[in-house]
C-alpha positions as CSV (number, residue, x, y, z in Angstrom):
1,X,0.0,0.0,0.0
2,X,1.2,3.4,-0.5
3,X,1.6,6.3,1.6
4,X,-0.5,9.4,1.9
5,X,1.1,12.7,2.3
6,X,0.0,14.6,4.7
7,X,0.2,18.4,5.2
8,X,-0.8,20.2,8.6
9,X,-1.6,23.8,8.7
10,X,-2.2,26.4,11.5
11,X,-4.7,28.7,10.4
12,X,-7.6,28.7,7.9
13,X,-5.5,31.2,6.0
14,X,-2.5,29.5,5.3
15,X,-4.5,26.4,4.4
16,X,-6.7,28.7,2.0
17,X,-3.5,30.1,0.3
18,X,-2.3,26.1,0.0
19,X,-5.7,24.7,-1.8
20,X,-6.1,27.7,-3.9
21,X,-6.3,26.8,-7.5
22,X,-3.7,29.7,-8.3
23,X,-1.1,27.3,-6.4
24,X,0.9,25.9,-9.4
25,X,0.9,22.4,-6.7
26,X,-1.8,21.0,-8.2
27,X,-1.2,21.7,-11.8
28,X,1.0,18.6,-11.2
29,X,-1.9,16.3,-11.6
30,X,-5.6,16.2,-11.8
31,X,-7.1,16.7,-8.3
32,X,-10.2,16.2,-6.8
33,X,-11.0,17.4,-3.5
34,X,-13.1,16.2,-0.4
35,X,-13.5,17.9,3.2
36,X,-14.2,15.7,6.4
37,X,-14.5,17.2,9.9
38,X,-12.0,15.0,11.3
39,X,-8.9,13.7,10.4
40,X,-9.6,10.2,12.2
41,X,-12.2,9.5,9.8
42,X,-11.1,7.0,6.6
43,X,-12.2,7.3,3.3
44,X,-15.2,5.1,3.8
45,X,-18.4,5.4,2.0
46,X,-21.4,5.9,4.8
47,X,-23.4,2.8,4.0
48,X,-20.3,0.6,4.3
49,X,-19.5,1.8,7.7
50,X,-19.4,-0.1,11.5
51,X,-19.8,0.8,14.7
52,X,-21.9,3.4,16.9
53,X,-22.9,6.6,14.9
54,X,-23.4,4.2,11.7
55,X,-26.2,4.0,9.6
56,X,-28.7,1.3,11.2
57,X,-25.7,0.7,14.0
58,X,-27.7,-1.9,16.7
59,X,-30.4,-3.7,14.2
60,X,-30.0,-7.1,14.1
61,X,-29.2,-7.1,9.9
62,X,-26.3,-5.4,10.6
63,X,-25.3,-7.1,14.1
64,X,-25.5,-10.8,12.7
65,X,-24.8,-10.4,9.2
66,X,-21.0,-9.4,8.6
67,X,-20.3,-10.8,5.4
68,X,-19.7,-9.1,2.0
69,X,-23.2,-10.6,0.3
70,X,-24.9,-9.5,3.1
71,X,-23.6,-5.9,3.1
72,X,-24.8,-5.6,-1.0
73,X,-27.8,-7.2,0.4
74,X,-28.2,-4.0,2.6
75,X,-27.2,-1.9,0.5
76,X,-30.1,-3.1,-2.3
77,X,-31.9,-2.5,0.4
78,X,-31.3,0.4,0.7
79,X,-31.7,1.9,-2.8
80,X,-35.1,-0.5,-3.2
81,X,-36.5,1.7,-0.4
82,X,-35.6,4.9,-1.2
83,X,-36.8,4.0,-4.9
84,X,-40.1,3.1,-3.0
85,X,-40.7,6.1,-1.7
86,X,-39.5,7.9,-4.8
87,X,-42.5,6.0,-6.3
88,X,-45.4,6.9,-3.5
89,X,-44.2,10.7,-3.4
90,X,-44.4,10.7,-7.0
91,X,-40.9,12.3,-7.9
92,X,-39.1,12.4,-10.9
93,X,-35.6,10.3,-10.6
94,X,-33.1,10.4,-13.1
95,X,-31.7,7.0,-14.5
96,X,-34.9,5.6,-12.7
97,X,-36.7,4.0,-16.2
98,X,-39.5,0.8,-15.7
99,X,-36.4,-0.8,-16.9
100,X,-33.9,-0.6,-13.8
101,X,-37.4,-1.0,-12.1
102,X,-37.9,-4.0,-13.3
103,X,-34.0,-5.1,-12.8
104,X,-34.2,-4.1,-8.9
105,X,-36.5,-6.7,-8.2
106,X,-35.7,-9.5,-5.8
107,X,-35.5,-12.5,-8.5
108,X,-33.8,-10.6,-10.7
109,X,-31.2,-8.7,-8.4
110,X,-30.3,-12.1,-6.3
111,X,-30.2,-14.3,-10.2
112,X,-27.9,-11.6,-11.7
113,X,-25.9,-10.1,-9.0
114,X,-25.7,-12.3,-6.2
115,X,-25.3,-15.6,-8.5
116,X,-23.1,-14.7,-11.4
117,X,-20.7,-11.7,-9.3
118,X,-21.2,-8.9,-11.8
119,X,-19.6,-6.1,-9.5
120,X,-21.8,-4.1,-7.6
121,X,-22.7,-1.4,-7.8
122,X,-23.5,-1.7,-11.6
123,X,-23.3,2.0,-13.7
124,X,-26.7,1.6,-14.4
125,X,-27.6,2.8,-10.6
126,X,-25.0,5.5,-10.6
127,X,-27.7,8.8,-11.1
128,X,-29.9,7.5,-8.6
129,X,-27.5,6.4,-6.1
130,X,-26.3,9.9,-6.6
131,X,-29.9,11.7,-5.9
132,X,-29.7,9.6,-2.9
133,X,-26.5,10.1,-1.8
134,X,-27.1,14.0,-2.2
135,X,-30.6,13.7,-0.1
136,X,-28.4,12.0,2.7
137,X,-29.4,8.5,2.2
138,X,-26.5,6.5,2.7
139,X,-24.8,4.9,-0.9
140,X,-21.6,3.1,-2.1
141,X,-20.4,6.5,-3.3
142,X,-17.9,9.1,-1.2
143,X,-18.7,12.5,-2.2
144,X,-16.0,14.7,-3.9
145,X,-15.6,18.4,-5.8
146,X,-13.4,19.2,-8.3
147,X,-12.9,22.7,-6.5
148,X,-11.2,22.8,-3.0
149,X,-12.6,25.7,-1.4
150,X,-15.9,23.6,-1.5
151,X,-14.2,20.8,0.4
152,X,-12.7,23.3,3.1
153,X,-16.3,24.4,3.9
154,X,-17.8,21.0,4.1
155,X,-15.0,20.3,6.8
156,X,-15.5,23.3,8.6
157,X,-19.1,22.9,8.4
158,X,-19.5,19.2,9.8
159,X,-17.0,20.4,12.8
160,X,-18.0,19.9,16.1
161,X,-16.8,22.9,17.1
162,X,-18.1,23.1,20.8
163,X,-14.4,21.7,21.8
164,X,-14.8,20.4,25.5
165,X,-11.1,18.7,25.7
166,X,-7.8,19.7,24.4
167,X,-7.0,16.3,22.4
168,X,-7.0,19.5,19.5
169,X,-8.9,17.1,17.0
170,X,-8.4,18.4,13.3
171,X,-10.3,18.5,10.5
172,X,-9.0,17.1,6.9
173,X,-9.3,18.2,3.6
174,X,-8.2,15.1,1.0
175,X,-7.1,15.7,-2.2
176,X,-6.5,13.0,-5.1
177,X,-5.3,12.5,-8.4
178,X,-7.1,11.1,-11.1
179,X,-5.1,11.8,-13.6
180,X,-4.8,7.7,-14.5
181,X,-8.9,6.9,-12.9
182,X,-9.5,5.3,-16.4
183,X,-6.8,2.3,-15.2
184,X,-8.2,2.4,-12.1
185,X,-10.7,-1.4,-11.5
186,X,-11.2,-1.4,-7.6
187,X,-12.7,2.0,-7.5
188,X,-14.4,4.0,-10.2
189,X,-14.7,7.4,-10.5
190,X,-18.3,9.1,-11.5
191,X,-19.2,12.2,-13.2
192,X,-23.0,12.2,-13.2
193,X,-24.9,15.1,-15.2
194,X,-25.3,18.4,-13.8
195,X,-28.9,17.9,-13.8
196,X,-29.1,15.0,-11.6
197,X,-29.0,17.2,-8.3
198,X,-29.0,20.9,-8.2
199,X,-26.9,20.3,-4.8
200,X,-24.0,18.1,-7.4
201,X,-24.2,20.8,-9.6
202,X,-23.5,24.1,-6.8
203,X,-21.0,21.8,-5.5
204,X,-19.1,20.9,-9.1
205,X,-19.2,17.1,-7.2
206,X,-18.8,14.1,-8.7
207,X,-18.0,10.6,-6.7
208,X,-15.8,7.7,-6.0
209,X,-16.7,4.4,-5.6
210,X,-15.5,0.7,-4.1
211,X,-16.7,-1.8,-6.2
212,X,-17.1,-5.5,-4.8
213,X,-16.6,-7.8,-7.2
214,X,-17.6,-11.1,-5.2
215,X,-20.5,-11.6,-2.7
216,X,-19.5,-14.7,-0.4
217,X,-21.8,-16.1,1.9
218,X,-19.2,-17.1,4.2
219,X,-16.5,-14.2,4.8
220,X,-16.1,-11.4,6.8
221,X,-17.0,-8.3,4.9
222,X,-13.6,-5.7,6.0
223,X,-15.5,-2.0,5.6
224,X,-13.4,-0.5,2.4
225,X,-11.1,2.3,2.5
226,X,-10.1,4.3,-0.9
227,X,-6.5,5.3,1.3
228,X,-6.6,1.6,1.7
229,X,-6.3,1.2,-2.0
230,X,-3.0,0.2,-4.0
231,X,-4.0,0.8,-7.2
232,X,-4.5,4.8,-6.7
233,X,-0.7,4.5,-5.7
234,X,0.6,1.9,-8.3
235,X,-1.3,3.1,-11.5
236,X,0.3,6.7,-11.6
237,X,3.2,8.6,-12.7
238,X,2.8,11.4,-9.9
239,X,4.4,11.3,-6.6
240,X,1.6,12.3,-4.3
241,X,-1.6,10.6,-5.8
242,X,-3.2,11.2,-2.2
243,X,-2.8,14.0,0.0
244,X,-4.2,14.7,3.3
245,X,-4.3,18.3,5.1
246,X,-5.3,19.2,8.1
247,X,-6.0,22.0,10.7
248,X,-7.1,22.4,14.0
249,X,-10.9,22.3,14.8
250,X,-10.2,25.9,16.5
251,X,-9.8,27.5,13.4
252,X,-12.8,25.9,11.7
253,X,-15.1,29.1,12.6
254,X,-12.8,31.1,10.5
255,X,-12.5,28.8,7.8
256,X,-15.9,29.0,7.5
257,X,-16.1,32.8,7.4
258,X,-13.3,33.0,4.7
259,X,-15.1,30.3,2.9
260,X,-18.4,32.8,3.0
261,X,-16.3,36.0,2.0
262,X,-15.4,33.6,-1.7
263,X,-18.3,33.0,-1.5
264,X,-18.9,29.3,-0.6
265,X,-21.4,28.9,1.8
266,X,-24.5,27.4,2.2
267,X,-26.6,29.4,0.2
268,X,-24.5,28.8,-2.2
269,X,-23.9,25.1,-2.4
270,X,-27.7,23.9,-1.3
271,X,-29.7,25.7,-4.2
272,X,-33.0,27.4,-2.1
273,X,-34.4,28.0,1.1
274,X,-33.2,25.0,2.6
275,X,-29.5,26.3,1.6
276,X,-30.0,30.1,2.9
277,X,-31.3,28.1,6.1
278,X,-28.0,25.9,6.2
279,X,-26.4,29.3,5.8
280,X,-28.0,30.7,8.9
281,X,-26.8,27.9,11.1
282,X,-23.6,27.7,10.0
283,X,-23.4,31.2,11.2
284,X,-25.0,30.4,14.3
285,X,-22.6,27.3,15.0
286,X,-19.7,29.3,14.6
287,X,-20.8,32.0,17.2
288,X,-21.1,29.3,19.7
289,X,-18.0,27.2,18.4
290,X,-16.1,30.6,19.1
291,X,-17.2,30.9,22.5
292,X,-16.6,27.6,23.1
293,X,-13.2,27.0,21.5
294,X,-11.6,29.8,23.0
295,X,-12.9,28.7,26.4
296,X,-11.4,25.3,25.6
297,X,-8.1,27.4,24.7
298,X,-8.1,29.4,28.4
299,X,-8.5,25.9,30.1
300,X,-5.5,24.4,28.1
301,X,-3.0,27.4,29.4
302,X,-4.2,27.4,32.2
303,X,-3.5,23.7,32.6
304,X,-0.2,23.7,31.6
305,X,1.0,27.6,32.4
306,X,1.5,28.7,28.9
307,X,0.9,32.1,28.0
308,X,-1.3,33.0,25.4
């Protein structure tokens, strides 16, 4: 496996200045960008994920059933449901035809998927998974932007920025090459239409995702990882294929403010009301993360007798 390089930062600023698409850095390769409010956090897509905090943690499908045909099971699950009430609500889907319809139904999903190991997710599901996926229904697919001021506010944004220890957790903003994602057969890169989601098209987004090629009834399904991944390393002429930067959680309130002033912020990236409302609590996060950040700050010296 290779390595990711990693790059810390200070302040908001200086990380700005560093993912700023004037910086001739990334005119070494072809880079996509993705923000995540911590820098513990793998890239793992949400539906393939364990533990507490997961989607369905506790329920006994995903207690007793830790194998990798039962987590496409899920996940055609999943999709099936969200299709369902696509269906009673009436809504328009894109890439949602009587055909794929027809193909998502139980005889015909477990005689040519589970049976025969076509890979899954097959491209055919790609624009819905991606309505879904943008609605917050967990999917196969990680989320990513070709610009990477849109990444630093998704980071900032998903902070939990009433900081109650001094661990100083960061926040991470990934960025990849896929200059060579055409060699690439473990994980696929997606560019759906700009008019599958309004919210895709605000955010320039398009996705990544793991594809499992074999559904056996008797392994232990290992939650996948695209950092995990050797052929991102391997099939590439470029040194750092993966990079990983991070800041401290304390300076995600200004991130977020110098974000605003390029104007990225919610209004921005969530098309409409519900956007201009995302804006509004951003706004009123960050007046509270402030407070408490800099009382978590006054603690910390205090603690250990540093000036400020």
């Amino acid at each position: 496996m290779g390595n990711v390089f990693e790059k810390p930062f200070e302040t908001a600023r200086e990380l700005l200045d560093y993912v700023s698409p004037l910086n001739p850095v990334w005119d070494k390769g072809q880079y996509i960008f993705r923000g995540q409010p911590s820098d513990s956090y793998k890239l793992t897509p949400s539906v393939c994920r364990r533990g507490e905090g997961s989607f369905a943690y506790g329920s006994p499908r995903r207690v007793f059933d830790e194998t990798s045909s039962g987590q496409v099971s899920f996940e055609f699950e999943v999709l099936k449901r969200f299709l369902l009430g696509c269906d009673r609500s009436g809504l328009v889907l894109p890439g949602y035809t009587e055909q794929v319809k027809r193909e998502l139904s139980e005889q015909y999903y477990y005689l040519n998927y589970f049976e025969t190991g076509k890979p899954w997710p097959p491209a055919q599901l790609y624009e819905i998974m991606a309505v879904a996926q943008h609605y917050d229904v967990p999917t196969r697919l990680l989320d990513w932007t070709e610009r990477s001021f849109v990444a630093c506010y998704f980071a900032a944004a998903g902070a939990n920025l009433e900081i109650d220890t001094m661990t100083m957790p960061r926040i991470a903003i990934w960025a990849l090459d896929i200059t060579f994602a055409d060699f690439w057969e473990t994980v696929s890169l997606i560019r759906t239409p700009g008019g599958t989601s309004r919210n895709q098209a605000a955010q320039s987004g398009l996705f990544t995702t793991h594809n499992i090629a074999t559904y056996d009834v008797a392994d232990v399904y290992t939650p996948e990882a695209l950092e995990d991944v050797d052929e991102i390393y391997t099939i590439t002429a470029r040194p750092r294929p993966l990079i990983k930067m991070t800041l401290p959680i304390s300076e995600a309130p200004d991130l977020l403010d110098l974000c605003s002033k390029l104007g990225v912020d919610g209004s921005t990236l969530f098309p409409g009301f519900h956007g201009v409302a995302k804006m509004v609590r951003d706004w009123a996060n960050v007046e509270v993360g402030v407070r408490h950040s800099q009382s978590a700050l006054d603690d910390y010296h205090a603690d250990y007798n540093e000036p400020d």
